[in-house]
Structure formats: structure tokens, C-alpha cells
mmCIF file of the N, C-alpha and C atoms, coordinates in Angstrom:
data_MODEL
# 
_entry.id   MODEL 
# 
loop_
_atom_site.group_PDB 
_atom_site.id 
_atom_site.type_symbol 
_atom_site.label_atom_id 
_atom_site.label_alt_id 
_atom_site.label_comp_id 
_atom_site.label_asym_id 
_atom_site.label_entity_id 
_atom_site.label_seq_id 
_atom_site.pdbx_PDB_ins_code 
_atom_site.Cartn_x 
_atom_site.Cartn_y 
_atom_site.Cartn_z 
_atom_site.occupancy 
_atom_site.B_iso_or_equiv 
_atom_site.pdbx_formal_charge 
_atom_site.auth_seq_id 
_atom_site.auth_comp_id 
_atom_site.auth_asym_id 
_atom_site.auth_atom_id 
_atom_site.pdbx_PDB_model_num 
ATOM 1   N N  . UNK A 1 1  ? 26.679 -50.250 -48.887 1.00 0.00 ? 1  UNK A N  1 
ATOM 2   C CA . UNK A 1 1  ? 27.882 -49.871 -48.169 1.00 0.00 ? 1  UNK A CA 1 
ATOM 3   C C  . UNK A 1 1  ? 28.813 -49.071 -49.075 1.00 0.00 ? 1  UNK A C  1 
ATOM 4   N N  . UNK A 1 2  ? 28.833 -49.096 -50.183 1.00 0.00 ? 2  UNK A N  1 
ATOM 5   C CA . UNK A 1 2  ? 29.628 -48.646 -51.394 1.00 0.00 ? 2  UNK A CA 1 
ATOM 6   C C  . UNK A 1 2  ? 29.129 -47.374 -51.331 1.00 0.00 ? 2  UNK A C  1 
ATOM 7   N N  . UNK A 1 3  ? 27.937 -46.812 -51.291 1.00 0.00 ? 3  UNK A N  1 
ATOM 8   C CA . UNK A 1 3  ? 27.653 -45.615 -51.379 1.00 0.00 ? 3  UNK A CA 1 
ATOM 9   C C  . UNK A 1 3  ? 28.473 -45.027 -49.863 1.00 0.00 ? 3  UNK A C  1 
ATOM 10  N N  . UNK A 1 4  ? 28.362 -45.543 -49.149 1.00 0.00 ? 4  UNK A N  1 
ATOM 11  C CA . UNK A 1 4  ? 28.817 -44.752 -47.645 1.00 0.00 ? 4  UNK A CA 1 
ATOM 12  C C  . UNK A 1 4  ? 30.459 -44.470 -47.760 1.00 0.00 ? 4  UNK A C  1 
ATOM 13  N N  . UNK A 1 5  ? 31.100 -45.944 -48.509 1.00 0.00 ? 5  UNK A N  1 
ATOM 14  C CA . UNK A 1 5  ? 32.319 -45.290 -48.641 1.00 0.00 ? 5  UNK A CA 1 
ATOM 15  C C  . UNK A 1 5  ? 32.911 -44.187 -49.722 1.00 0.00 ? 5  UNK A C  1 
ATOM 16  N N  . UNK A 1 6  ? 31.660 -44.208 -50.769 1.00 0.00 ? 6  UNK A N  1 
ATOM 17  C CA . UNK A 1 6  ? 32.131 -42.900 -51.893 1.00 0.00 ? 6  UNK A CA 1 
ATOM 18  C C  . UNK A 1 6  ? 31.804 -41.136 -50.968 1.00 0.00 ? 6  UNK A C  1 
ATOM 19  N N  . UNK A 1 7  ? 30.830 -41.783 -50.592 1.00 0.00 ? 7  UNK A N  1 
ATOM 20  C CA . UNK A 1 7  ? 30.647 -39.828 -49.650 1.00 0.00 ? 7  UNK A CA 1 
ATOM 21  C C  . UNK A 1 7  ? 31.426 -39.768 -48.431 1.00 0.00 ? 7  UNK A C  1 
ATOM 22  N N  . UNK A 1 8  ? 31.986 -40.985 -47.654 1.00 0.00 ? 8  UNK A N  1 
ATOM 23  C CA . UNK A 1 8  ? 33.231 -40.632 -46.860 1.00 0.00 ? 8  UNK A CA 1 
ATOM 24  C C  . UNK A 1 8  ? 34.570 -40.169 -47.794 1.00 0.00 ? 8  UNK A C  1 
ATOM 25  N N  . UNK A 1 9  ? 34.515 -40.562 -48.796 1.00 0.00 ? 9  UNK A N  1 
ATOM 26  C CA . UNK A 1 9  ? 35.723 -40.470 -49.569 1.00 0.00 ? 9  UNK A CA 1 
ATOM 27  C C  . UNK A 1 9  ? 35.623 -38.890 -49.721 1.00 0.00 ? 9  UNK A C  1 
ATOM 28  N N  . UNK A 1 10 ? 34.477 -38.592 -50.341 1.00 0.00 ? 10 UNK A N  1 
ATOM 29  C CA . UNK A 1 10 ? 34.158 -37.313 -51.079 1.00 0.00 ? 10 UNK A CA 1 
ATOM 30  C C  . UNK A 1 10 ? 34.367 -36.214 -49.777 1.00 0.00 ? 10 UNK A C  1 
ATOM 31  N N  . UNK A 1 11 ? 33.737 -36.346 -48.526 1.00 0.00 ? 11 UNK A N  1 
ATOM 32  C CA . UNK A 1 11 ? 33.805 -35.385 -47.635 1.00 0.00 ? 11 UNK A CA 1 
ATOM 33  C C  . UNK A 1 11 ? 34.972 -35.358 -46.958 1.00 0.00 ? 11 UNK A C  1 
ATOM 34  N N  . UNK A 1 12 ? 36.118 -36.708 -47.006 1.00 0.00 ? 12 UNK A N  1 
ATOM 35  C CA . UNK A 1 12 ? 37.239 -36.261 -46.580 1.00 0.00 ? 12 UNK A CA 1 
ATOM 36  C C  . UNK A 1 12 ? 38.186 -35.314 -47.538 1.00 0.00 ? 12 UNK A C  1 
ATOM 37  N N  . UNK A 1 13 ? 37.825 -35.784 -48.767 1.00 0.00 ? 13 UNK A N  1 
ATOM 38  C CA . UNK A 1 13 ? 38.714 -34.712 -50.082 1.00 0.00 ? 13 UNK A CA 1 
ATOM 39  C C  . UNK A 1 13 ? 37.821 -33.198 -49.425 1.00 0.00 ? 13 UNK A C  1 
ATOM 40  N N  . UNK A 1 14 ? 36.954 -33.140 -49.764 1.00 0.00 ? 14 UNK A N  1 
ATOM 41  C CA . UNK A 1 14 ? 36.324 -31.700 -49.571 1.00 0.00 ? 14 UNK A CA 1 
ATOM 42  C C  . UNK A 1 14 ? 37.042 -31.239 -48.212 1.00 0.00 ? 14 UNK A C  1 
ATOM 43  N N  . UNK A 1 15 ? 37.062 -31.739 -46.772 1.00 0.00 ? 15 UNK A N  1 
ATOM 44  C CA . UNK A 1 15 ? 37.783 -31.183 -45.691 1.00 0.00 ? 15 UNK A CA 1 
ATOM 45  C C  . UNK A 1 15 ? 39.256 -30.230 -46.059 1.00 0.00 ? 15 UNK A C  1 
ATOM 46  N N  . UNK A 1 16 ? 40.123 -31.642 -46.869 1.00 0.00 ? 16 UNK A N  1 
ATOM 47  C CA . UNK A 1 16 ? 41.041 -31.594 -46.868 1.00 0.00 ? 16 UNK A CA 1 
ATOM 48  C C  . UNK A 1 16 ? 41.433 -30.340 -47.698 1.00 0.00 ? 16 UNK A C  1 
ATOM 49  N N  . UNK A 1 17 ? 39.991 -30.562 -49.393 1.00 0.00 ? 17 UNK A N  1 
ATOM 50  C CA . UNK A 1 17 ? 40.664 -28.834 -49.763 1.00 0.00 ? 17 UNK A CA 1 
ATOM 51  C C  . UNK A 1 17 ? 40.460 -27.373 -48.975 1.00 0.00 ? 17 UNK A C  1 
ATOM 52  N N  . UNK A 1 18 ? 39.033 -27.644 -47.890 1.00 0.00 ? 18 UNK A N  1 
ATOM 53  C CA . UNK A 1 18 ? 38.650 -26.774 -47.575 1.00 0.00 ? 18 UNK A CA 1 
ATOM 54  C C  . UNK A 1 18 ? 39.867 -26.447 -46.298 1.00 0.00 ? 18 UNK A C  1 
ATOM 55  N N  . UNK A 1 19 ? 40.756 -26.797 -45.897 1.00 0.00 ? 19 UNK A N  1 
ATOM 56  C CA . UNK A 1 19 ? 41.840 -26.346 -45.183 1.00 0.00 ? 19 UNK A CA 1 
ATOM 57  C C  . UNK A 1 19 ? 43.364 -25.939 -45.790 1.00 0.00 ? 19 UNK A C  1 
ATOM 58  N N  . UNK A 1 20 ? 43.487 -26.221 -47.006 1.00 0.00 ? 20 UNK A N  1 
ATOM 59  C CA . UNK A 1 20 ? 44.233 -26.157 -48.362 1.00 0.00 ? 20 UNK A CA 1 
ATOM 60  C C  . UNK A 1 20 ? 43.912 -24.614 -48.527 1.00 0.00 ? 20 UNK A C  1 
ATOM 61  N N  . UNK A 1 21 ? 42.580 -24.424 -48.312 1.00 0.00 ? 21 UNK A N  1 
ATOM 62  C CA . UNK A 1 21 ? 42.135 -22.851 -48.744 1.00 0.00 ? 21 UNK A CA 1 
ATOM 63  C C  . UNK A 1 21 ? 42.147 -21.891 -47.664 1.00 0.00 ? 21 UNK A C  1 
ATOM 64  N N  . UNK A 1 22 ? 41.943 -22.532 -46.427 1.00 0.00 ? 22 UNK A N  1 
ATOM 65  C CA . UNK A 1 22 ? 42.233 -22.312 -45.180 1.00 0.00 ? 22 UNK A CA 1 
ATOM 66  C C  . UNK A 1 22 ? 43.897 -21.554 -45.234 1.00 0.00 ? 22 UNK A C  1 
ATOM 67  N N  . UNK A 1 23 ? 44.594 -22.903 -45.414 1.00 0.00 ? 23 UNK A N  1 
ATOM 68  C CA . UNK A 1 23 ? 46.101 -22.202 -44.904 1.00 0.00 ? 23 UNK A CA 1 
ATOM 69  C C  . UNK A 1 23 ? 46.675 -21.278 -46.079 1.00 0.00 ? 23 UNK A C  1 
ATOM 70  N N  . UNK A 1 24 ? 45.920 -21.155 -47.223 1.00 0.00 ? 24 UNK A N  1 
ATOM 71  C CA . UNK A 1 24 ? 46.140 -20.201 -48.264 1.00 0.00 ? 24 UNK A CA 1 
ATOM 72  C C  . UNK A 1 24 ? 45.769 -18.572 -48.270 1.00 0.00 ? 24 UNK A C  1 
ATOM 73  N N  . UNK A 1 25 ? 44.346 -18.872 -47.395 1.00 0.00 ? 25 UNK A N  1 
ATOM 74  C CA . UNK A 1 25 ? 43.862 -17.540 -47.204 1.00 0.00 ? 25 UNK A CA 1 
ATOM 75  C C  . UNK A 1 25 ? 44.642 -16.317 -46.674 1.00 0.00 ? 25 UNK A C  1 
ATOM 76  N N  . UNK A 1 26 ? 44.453 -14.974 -47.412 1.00 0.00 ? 26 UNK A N  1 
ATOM 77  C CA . UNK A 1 26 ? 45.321 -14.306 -46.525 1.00 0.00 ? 26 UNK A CA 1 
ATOM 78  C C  . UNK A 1 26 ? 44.208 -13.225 -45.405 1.00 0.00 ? 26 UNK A C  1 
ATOM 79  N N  . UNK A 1 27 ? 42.780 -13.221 -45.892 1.00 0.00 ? 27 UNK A N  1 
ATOM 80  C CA . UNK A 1 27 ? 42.071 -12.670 -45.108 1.00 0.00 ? 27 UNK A CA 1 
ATOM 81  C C  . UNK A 1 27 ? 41.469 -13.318 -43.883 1.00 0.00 ? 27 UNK A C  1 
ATOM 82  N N  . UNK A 1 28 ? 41.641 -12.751 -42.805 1.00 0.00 ? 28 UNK A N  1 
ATOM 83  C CA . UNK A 1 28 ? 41.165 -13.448 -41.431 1.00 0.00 ? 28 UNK A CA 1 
ATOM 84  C C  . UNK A 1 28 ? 39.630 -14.251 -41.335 1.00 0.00 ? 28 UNK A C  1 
ATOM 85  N N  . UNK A 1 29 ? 38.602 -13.327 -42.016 1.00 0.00 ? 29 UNK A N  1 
ATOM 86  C CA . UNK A 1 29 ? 37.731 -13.699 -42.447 1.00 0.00 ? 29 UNK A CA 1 
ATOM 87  C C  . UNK A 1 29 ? 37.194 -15.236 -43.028 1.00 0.00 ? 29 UNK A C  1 
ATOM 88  N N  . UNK A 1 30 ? 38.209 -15.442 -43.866 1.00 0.00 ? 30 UNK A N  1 
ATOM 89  C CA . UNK A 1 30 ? 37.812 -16.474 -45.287 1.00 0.00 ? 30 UNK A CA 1 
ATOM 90  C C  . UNK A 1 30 ? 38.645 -17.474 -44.181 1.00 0.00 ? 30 UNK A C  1 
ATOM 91  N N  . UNK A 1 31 ? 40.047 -16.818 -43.722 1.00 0.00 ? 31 UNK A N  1 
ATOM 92  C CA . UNK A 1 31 ? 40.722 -18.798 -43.232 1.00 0.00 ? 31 UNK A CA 1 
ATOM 93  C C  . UNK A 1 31 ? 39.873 -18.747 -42.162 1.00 0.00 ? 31 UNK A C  1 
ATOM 94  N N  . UNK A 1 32 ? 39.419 -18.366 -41.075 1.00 0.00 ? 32 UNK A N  1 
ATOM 95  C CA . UNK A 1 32 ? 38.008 -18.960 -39.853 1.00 0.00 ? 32 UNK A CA 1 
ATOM 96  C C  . UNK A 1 32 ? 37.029 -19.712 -40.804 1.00 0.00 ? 32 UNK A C  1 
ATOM 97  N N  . UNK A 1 33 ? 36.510 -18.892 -41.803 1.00 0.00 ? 33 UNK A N  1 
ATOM 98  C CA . UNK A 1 33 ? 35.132 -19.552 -42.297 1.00 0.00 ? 33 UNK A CA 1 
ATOM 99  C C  . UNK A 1 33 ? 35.686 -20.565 -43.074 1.00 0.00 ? 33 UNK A C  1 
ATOM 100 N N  . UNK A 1 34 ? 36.551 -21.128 -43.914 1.00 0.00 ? 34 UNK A N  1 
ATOM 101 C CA . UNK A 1 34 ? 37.416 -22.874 -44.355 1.00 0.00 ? 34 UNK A CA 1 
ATOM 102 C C  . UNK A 1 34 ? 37.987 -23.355 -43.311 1.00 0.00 ? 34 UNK A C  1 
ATOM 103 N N  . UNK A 1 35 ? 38.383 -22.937 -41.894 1.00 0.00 ? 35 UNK A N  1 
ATOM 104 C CA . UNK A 1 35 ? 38.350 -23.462 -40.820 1.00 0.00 ? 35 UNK A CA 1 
ATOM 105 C C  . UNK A 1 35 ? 37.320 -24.033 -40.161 1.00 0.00 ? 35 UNK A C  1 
ATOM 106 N N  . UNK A 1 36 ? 35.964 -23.632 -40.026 1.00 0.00 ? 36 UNK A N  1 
ATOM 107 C CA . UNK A 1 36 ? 34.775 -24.271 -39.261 1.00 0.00 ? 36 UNK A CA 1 
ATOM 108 C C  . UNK A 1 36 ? 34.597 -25.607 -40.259 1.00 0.00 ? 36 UNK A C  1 
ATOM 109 N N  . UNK A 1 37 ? 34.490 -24.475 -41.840 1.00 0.00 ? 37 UNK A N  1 
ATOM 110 C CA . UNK A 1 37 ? 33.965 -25.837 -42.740 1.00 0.00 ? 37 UNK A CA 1 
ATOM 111 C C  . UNK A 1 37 ? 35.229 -27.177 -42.809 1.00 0.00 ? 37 UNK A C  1 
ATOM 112 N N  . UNK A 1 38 ? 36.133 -27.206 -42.568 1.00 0.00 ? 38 UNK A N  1 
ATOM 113 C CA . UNK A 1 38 ? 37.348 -27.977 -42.478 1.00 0.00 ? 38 UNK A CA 1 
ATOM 114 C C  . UNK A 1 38 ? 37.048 -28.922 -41.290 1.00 0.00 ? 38 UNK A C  1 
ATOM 115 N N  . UNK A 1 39 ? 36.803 -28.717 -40.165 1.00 0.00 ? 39 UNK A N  1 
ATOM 116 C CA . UNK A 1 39 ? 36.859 -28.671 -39.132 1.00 0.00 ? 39 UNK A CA 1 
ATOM 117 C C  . UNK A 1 39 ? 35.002 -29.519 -39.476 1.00 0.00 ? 39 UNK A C  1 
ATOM 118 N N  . UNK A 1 40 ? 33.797 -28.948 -39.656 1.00 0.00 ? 40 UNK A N  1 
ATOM 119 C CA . UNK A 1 40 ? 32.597 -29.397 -39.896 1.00 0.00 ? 40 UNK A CA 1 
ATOM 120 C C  . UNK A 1 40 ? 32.945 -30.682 -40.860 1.00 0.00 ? 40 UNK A C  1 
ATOM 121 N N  . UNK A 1 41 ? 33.198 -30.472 -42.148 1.00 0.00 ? 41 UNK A N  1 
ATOM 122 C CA . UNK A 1 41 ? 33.027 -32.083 -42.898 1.00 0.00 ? 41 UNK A CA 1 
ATOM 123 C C  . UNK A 1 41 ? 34.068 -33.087 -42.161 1.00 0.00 ? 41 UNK A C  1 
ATOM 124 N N  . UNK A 1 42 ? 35.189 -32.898 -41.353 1.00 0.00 ? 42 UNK A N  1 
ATOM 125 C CA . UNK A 1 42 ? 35.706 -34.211 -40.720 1.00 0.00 ? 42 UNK A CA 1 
ATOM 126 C C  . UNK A 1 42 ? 34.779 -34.814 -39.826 1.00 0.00 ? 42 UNK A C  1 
ATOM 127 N N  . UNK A 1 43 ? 33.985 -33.593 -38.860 1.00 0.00 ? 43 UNK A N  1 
ATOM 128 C CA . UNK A 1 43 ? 33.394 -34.445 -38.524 1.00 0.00 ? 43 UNK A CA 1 
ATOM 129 C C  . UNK A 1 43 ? 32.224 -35.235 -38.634 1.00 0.00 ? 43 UNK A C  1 
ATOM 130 N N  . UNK A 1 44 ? 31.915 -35.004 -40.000 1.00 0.00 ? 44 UNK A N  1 
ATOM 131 C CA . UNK A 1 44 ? 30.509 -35.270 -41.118 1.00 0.00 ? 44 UNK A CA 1 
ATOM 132 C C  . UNK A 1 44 ? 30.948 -36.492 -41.031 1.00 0.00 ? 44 UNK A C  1 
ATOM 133 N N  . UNK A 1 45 ? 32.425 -36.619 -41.909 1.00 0.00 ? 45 UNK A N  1 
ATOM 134 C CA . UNK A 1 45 ? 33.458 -37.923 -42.373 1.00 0.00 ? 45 UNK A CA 1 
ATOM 135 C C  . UNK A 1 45 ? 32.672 -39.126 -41.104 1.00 0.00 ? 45 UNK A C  1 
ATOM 136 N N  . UNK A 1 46 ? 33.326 -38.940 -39.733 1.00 0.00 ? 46 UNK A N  1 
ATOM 137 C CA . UNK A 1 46 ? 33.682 -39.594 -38.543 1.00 0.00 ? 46 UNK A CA 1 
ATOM 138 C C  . UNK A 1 46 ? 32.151 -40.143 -38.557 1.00 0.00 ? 46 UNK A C  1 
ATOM 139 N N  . UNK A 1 47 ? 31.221 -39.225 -38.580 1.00 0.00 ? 47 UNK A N  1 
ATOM 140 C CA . UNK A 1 47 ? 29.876 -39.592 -38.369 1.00 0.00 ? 47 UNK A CA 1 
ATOM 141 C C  . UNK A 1 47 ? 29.387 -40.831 -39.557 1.00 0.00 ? 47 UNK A C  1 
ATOM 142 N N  . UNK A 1 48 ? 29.818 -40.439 -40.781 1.00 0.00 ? 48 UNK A N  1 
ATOM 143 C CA . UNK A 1 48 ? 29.524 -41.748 -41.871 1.00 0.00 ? 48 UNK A CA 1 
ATOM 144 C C  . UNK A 1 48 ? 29.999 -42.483 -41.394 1.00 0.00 ? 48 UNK A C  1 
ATOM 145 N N  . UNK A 1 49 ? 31.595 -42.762 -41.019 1.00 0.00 ? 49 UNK A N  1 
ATOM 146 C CA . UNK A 1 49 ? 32.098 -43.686 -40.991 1.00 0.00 ? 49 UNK A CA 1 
ATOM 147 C C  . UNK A 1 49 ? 31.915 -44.531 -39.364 1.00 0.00 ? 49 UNK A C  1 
ATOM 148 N N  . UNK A 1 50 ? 31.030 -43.810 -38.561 1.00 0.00 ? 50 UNK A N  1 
ATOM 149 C CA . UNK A 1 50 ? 30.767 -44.907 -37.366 1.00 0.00 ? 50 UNK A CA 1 
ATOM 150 C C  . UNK A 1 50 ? 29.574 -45.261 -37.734 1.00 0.00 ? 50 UNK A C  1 
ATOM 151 N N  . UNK A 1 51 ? 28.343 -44.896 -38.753 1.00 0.00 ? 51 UNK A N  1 
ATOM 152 C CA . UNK A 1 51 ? 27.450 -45.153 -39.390 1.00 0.00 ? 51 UNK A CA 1 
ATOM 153 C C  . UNK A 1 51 ? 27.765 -46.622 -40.280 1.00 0.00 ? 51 UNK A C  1 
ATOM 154 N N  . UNK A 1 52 ? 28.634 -46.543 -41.454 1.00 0.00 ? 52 UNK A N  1 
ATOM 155 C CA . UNK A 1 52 ? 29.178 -47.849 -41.587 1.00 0.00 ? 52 UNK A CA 1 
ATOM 156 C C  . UNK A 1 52 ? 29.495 -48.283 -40.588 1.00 0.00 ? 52 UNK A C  1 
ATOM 157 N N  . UNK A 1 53 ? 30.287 -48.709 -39.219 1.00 0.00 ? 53 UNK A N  1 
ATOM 158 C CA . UNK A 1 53 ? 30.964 -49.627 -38.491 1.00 0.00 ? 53 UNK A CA 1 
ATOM 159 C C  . UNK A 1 53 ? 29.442 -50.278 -38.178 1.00 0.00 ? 53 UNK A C  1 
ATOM 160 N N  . UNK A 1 54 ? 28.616 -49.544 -37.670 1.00 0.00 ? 54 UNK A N  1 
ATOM 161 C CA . UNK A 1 54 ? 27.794 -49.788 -37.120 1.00 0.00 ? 54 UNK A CA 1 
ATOM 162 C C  . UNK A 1 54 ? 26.757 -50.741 -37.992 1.00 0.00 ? 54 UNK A C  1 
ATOM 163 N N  . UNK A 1 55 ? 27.096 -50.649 -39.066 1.00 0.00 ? 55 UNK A N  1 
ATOM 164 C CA . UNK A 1 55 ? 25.742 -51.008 -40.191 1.00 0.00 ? 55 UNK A CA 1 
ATOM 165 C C  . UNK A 1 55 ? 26.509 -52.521 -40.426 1.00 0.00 ? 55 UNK A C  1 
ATOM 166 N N  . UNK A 1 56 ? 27.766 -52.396 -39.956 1.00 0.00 ? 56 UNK A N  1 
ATOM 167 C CA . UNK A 1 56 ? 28.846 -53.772 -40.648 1.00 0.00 ? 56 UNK A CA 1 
ATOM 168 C C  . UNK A 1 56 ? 28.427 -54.403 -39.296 1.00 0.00 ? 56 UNK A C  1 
ATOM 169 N N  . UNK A 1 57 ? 28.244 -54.589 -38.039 1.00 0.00 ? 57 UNK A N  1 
ATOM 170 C CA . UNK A 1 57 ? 28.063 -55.378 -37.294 1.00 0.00 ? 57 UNK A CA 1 
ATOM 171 C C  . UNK A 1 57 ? 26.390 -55.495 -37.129 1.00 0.00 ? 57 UNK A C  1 
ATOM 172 N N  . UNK A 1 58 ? 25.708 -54.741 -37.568 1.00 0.00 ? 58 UNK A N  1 
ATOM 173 C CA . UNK A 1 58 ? 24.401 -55.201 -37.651 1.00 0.00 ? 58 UNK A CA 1 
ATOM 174 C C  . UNK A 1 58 ? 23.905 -55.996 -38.507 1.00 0.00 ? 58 UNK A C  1 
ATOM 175 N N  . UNK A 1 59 ? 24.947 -56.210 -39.778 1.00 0.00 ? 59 UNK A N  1 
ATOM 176 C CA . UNK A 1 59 ? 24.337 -57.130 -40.811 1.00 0.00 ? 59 UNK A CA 1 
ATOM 177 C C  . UNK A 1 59 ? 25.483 -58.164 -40.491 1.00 0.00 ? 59 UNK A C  1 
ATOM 178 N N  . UNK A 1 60 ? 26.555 -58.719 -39.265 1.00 0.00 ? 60 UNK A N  1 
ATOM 179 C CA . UNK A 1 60 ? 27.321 -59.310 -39.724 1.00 0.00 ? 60 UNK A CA 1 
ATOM 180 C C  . UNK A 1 60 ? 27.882 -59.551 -40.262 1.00 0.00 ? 60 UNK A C  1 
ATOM 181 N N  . UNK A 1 61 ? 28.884 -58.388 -41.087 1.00 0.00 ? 61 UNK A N  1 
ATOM 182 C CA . UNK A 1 61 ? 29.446 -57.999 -42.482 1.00 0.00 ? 61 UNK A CA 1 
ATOM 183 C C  . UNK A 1 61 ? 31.096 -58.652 -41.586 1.00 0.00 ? 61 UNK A C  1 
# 
């Protein structure tokens, strides 16, 4: 379970810079493309983390 919460950890930091670079960008180009990816690892995040919920009531955690 420790591993699931270090790569939720890791892919919510990564979202978070990849929209950091997003609202920095000044080319239209670059903020869409740190927008999808911003937008893609949250919902990577959501997916680990109903992966744990799910793994915590299957082992009775």
C-alpha cells in the first residue's frame, strides 16, 4: 500500500507542476500540451487512489 501512496504522491506533485508550467506558458502551444498532461496525471492520481480504496476493503484494511 506504501508504494501506491508514494506514486499518488508523485503524480499529484507532477500534475500540479505540470499546470505551474501551464499557467506560465506564454505560447498557446506548450500551455494546451501542460494542460492535457495536467489534466491526464490527475486523473492517473484518482485512478491509483480508487485502486487503493478498493485494495483497503478487499483485504479488510
Amino acid at each position: 500500500m506504501k508504494d501506491y501512496q508514494t506514486h499518488l504522491e508523485k503524480l499529484r506533485a507532477d500534475a500540479a507542476e505540470c499546470a505551474l508550467i501551464r499557467d506560465l506558458a506564454m505560447d498557446p502551444e506548450k500551455r494546451e500540451l501542460f494542460d492535457r498532461l495536467s489534466v491526464h496525471l490527475i486523473s492517473l492520481a484518482a485512478q491509483v487512489e480508487q485502486a487503493m480504496l478498493q485494495r483497503k476493503v478487499r483485504d479488510g484494511s
